[in-house]
N, CA, C and O atoms as a printed pandas DataFrame, in Angstrom:
     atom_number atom_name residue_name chain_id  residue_number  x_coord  y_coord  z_coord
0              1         N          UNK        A               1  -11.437  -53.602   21.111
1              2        CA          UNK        A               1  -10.736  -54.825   20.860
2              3         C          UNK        A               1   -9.289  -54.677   21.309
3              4         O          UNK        A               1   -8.727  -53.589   21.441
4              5         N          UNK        A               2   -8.868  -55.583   21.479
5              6        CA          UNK        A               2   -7.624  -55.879   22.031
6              7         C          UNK        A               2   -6.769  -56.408   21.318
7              8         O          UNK        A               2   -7.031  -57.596   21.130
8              9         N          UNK        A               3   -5.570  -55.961   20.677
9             10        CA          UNK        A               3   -4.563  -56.747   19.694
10            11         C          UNK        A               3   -3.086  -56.976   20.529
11            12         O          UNK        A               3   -2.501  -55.937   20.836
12            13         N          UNK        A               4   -2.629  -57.906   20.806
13            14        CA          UNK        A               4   -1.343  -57.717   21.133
14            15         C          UNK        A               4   -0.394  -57.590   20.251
15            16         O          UNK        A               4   -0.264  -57.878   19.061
16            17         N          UNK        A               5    0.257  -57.094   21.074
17            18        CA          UNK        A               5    1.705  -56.598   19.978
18            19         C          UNK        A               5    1.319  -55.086   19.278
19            20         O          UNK        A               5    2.281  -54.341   19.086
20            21         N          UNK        A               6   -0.199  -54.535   18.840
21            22        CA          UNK        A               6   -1.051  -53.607   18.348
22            23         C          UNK        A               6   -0.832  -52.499   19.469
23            24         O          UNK        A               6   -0.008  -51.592   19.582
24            25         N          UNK        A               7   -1.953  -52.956   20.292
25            26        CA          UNK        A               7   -2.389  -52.164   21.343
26            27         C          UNK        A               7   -2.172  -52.501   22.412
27            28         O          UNK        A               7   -2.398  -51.666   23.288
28            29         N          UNK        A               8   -1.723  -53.650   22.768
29            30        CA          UNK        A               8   -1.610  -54.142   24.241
30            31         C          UNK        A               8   -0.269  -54.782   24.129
31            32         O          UNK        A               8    0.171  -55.352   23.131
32            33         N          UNK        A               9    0.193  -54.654   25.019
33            34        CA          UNK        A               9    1.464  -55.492   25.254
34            35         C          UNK        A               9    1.217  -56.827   25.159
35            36         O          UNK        A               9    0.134  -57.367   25.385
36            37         N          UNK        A              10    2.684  -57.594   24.673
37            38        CA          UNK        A              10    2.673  -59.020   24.597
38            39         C          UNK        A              10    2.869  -59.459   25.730
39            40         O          UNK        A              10    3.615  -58.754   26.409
40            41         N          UNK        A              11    2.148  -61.147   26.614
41            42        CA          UNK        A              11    2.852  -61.156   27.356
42            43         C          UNK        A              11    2.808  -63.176   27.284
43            44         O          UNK        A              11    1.972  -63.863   26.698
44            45         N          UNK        A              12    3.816  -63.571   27.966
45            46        CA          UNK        A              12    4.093  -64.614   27.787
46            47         C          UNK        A              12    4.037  -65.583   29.123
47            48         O          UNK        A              12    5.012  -65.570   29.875
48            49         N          UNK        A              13    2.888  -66.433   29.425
49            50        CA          UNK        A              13    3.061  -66.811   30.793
50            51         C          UNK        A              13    2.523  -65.459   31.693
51            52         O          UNK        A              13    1.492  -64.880   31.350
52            53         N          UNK        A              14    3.244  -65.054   32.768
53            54        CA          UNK        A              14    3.474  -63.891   33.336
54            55         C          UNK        A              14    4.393  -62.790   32.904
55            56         O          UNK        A              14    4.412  -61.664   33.401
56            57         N          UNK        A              15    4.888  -63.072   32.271
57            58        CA          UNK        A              15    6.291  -62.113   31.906
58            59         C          UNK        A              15    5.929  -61.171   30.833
59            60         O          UNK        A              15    4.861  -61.342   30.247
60            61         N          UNK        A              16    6.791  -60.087   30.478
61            62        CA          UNK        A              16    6.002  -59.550   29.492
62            63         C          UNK        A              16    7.179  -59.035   28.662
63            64         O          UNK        A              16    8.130  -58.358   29.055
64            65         N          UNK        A              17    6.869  -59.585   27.190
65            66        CA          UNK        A              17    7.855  -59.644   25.957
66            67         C          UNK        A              17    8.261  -57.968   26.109
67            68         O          UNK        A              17    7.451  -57.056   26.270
68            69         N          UNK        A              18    9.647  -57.854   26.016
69            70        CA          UNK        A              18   10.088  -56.603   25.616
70            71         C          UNK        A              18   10.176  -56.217   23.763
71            72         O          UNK        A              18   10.398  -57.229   23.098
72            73         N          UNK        A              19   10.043  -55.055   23.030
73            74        CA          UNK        A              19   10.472  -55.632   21.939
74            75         C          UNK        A              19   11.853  -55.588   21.509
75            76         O          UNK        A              19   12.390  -54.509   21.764
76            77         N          UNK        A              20   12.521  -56.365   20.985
77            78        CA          UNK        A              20   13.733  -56.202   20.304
78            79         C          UNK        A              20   14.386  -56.155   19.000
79            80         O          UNK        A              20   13.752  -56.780   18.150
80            81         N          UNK        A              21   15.545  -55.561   18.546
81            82        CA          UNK        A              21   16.227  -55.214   17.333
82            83         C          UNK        A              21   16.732  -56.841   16.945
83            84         O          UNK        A              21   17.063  -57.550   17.896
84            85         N          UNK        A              22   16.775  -57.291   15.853
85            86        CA          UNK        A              22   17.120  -58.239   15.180
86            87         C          UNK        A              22   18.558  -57.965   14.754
87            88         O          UNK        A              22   18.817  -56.862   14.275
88            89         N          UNK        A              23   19.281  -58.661   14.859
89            90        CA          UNK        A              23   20.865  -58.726   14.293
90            91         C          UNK        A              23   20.431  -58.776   12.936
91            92         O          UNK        A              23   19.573  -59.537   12.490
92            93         N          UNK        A              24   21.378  -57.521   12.019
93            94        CA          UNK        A              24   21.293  -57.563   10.470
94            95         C          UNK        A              24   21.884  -59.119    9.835
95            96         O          UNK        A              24   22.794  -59.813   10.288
96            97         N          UNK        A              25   21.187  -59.312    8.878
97            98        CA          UNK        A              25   21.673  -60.687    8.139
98            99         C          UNK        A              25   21.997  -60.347    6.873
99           100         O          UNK        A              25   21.142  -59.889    6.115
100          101         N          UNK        A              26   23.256  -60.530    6.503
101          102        CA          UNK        A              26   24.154  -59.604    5.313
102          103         C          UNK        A              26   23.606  -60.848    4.611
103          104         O          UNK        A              26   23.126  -60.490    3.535
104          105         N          UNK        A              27   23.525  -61.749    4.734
105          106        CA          UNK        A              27   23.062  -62.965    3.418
106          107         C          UNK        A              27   21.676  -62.919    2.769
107          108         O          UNK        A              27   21.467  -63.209    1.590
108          109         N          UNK        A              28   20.583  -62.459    3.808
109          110        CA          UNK        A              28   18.988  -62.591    3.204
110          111         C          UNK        A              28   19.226  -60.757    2.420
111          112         O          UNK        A              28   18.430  -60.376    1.562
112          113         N          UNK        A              29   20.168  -60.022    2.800
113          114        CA          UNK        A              29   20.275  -58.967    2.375
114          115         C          UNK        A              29   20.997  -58.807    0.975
115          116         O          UNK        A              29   20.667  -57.914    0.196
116          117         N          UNK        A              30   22.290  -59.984    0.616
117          118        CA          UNK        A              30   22.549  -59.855   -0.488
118          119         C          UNK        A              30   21.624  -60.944   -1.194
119          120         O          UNK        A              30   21.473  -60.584   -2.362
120          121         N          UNK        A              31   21.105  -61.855   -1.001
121          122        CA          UNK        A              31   20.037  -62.686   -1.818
122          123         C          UNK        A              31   18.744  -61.464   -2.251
123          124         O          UNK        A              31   17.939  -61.742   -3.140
124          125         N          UNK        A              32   18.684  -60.192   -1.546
125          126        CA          UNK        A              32   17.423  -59.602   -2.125
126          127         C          UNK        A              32   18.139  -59.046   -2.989
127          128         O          UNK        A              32   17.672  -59.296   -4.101
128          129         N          UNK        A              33   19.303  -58.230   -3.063
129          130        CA          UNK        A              33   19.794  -57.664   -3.650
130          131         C          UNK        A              33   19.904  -58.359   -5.405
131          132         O          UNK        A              33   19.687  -57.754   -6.454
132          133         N          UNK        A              34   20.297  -59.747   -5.217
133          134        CA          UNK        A              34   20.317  -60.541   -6.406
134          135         C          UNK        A              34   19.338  -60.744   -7.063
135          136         O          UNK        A              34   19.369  -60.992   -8.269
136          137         N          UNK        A              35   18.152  -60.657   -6.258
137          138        CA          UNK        A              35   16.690  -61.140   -7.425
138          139         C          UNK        A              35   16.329  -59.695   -7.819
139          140         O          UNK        A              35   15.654  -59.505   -8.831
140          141         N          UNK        A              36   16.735  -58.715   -7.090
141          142        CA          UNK        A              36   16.585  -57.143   -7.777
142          143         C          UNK        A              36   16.758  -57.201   -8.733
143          144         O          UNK        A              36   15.927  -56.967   -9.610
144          145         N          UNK        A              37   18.397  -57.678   -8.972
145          146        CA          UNK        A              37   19.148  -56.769   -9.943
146          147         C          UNK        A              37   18.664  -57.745  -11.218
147          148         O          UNK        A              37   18.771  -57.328  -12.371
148          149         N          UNK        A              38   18.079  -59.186  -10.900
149          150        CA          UNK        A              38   18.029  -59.792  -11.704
150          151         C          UNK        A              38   16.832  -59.557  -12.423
151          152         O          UNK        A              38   16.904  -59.805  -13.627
152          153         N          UNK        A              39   15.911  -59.204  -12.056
153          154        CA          UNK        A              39   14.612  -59.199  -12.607
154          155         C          UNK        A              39   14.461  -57.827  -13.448
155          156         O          UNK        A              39   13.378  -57.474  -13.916
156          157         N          UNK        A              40   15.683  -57.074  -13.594
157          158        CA          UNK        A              40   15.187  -55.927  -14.756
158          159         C          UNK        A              40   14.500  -54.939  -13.934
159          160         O          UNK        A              40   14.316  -54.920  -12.717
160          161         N          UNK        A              41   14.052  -53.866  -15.134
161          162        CA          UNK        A              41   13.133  -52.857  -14.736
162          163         C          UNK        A              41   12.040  -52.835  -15.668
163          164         O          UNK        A              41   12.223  -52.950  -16.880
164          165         N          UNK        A              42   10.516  -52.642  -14.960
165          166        CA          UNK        A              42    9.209  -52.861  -15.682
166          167         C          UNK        A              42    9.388  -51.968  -16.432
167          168         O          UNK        A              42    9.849  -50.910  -16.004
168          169         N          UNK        A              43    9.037  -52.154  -17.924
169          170        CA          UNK        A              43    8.636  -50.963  -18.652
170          171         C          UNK        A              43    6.626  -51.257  -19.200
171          172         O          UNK        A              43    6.112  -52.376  -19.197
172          173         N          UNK        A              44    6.043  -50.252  -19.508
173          174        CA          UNK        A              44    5.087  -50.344  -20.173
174          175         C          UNK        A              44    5.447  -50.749  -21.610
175          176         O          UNK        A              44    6.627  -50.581  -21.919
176          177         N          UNK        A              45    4.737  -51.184  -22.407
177          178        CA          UNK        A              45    4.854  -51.321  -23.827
178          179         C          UNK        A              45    4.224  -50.488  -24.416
179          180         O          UNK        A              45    3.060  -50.306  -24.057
180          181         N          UNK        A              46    4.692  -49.822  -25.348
181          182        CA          UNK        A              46    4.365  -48.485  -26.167
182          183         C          UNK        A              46    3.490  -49.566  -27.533
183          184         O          UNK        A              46    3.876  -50.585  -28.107
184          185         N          UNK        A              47    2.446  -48.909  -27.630
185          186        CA          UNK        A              47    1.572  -49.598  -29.084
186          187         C          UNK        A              47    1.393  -48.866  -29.979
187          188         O          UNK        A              47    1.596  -47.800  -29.399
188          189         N          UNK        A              48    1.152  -48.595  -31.025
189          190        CA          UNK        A              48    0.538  -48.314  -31.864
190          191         C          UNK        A              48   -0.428  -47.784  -31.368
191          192         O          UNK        A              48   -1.178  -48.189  -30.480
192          193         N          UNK        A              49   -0.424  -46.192  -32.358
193          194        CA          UNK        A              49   -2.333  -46.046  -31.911
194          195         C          UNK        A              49   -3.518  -46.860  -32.025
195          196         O          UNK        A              49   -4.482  -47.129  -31.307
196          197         N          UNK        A              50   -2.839  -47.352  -33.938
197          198        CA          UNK        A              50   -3.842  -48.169  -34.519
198          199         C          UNK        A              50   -4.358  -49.323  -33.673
199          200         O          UNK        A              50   -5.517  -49.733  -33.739
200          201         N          UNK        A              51   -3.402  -49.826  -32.861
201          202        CA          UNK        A              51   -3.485  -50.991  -32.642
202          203         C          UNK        A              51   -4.061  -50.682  -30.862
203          204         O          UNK        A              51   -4.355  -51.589  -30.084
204          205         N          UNK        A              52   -4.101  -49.449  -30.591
205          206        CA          UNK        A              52   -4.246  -49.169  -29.268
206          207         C          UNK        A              52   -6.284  -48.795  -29.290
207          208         O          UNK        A              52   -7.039  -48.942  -28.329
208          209         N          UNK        A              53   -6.646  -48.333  -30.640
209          210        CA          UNK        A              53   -7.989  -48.291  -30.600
210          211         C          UNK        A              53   -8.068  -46.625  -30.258
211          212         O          UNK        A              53   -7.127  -45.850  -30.088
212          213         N          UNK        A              54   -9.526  -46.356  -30.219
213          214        CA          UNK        A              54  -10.134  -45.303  -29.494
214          215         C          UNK        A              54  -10.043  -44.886  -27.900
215          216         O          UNK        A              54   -9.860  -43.772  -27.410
216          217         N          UNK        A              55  -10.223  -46.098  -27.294
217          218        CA          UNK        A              55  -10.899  -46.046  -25.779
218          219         C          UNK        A              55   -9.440  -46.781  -25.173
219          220         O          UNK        A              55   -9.572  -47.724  -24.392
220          221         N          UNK        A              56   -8.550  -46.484  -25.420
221          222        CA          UNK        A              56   -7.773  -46.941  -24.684
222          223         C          UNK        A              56   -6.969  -48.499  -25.161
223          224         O          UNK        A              56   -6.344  -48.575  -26.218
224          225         N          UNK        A              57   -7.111  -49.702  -24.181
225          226        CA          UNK        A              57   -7.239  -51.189  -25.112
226          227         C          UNK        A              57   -7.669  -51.657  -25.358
227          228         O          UNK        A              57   -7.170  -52.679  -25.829
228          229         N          UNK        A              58   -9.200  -51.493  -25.348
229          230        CA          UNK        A              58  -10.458  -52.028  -25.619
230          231         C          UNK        A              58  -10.666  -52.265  -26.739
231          232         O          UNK        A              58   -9.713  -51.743  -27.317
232          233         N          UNK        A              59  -11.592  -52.934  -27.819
233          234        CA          UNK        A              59  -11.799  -52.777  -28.611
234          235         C          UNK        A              59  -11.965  -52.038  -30.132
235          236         O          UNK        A              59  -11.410  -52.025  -31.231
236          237         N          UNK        A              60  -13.206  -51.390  -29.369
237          238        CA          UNK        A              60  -13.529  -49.825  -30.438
238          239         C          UNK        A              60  -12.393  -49.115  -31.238
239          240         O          UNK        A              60  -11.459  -48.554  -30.665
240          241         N          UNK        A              61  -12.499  -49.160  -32.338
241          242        CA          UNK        A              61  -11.666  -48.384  -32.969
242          243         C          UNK        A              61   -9.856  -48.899  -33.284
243          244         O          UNK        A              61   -8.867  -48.171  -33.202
244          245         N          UNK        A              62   -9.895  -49.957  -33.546
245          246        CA          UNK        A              62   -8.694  -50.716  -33.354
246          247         C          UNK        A              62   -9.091  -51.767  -34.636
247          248         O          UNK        A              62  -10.037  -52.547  -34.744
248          249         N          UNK        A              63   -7.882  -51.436  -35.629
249          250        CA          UNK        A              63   -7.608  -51.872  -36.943
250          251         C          UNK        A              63   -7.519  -53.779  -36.360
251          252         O          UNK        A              63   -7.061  -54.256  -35.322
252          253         N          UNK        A              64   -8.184  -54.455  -37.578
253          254        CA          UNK        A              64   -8.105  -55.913  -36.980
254          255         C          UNK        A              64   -7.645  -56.551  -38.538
255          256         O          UNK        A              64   -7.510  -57.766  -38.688
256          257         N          UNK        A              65   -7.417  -55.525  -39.718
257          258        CA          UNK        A              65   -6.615  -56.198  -40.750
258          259         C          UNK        A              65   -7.825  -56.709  -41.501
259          260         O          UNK        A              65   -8.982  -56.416  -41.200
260          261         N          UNK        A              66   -7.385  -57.677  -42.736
261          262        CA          UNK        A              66   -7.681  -57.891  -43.541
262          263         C          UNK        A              66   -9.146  -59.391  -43.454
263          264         O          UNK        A              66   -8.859  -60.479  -42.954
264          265         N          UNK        A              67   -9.898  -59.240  -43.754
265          266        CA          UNK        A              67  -10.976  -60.652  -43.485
266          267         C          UNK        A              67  -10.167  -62.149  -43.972
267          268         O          UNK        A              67   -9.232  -61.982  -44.755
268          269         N          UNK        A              68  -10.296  -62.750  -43.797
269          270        CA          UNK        A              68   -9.940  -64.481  -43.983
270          271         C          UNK        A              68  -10.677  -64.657  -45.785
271          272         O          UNK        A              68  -11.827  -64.439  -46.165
272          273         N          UNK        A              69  -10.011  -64.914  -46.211
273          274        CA          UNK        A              69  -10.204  -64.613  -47.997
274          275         C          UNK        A              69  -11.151  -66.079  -47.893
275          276         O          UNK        A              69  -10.892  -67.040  -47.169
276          277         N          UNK        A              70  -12.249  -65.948  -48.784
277          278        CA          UNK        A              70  -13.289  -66.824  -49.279
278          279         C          UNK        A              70  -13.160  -67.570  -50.737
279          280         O          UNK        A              70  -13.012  -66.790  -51.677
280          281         N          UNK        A              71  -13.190  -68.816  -51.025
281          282        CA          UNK        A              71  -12.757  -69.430  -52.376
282          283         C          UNK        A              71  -11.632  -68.666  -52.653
283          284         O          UNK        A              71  -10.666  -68.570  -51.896
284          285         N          UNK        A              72  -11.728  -68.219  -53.538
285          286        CA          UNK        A              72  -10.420  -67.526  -54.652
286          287         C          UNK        A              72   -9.839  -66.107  -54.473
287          288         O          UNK        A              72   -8.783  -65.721  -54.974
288          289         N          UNK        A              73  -10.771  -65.293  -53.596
289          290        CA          UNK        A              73  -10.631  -63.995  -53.298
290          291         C          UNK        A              73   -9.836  -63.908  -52.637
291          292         O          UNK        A              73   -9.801  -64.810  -51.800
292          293         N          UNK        A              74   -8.898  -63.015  -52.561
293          294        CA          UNK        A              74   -7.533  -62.754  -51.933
294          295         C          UNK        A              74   -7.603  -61.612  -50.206
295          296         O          UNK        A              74   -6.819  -61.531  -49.260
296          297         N          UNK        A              75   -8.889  -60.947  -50.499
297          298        CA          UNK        A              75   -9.532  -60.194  -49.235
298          299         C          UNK        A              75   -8.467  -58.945  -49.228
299          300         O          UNK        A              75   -8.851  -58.092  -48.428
300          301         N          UNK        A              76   -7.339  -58.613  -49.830
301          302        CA          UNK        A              76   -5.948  -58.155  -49.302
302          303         C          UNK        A              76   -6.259  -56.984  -49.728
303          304         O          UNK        A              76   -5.318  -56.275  -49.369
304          305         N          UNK        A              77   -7.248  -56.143  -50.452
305          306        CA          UNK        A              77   -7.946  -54.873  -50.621
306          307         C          UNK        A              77   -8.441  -54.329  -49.635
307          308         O          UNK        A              77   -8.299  -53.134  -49.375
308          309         N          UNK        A              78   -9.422  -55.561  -48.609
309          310        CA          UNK        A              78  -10.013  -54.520  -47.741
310          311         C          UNK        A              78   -9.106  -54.486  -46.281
311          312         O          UNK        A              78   -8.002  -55.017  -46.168
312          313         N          UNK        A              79   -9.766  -53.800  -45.275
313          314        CA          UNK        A              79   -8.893  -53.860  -44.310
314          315         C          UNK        A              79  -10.226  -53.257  -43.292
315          316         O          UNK        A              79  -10.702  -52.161  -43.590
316          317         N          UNK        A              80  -10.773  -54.001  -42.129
317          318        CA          UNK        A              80  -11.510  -54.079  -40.682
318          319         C          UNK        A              80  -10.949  -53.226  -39.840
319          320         O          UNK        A              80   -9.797  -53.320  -39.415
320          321         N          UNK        A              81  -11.842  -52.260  -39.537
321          322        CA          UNK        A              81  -11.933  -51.710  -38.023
322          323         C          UNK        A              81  -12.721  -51.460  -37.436
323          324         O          UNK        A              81  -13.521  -50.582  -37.759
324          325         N          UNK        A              82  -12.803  -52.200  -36.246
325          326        CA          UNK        A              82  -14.142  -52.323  -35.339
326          327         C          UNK        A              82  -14.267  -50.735  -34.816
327          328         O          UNK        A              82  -13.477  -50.006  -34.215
328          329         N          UNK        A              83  -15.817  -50.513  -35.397
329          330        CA          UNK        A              83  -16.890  -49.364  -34.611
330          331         C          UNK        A              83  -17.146  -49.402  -33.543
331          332         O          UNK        A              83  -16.943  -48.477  -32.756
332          333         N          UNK        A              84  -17.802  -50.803  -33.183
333          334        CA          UNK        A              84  -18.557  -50.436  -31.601
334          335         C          UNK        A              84  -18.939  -52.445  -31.320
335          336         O          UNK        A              84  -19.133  -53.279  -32.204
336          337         N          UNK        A              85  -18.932  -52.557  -30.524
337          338        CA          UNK        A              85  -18.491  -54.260  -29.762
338          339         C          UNK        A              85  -20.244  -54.260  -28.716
339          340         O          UNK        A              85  -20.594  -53.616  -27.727
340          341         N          UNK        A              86  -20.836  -55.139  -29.427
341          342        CA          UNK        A              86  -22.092  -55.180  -28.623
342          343         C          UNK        A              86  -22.305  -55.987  -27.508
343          344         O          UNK        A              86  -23.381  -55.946  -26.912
């Protein structure tokens, strides 16, 4: 196969494109510079084990708190953690 610009020269008409250096542009250069500085640096978020589970973030093994209290029962004794997710 044949790609220009790749593997084969460009050519235009008869003539054939040389390649050339682009004049630096101090403006698209400080506009990158600005959404850099603006956007911070990624961090991961640190969790809880409890809340991180067994397997990573999955399910398994990851505290889910107290059940939704029924009539009068307050539920605030027990406390859920999923075993295994079918």
């Amino acid at each position: 196969m044949v790609w220009p610009g790749l593997n084969a020269p460009i050519l235009r008409g008869r003539e054939l494109v040389q390649q050339q250096k682009l004049p630096k542009d101090e403006e698209r250069e400080a506009k990158l510079i600005k959404i850099r500085d603006s956007q911070g640096k990624f961090r991961m978020l640190k969790l809880d084990p409890l809340e991180r589970g067994w397997s990573g973030t999955k399910m398994p093994g990851r505290s889910i708190g107290a059940p939704d209290p029924i009539g009068e029962g307050k539920g605030e004794v027990l406390s859920v953690l999923l075993i295994q997710v079918f």
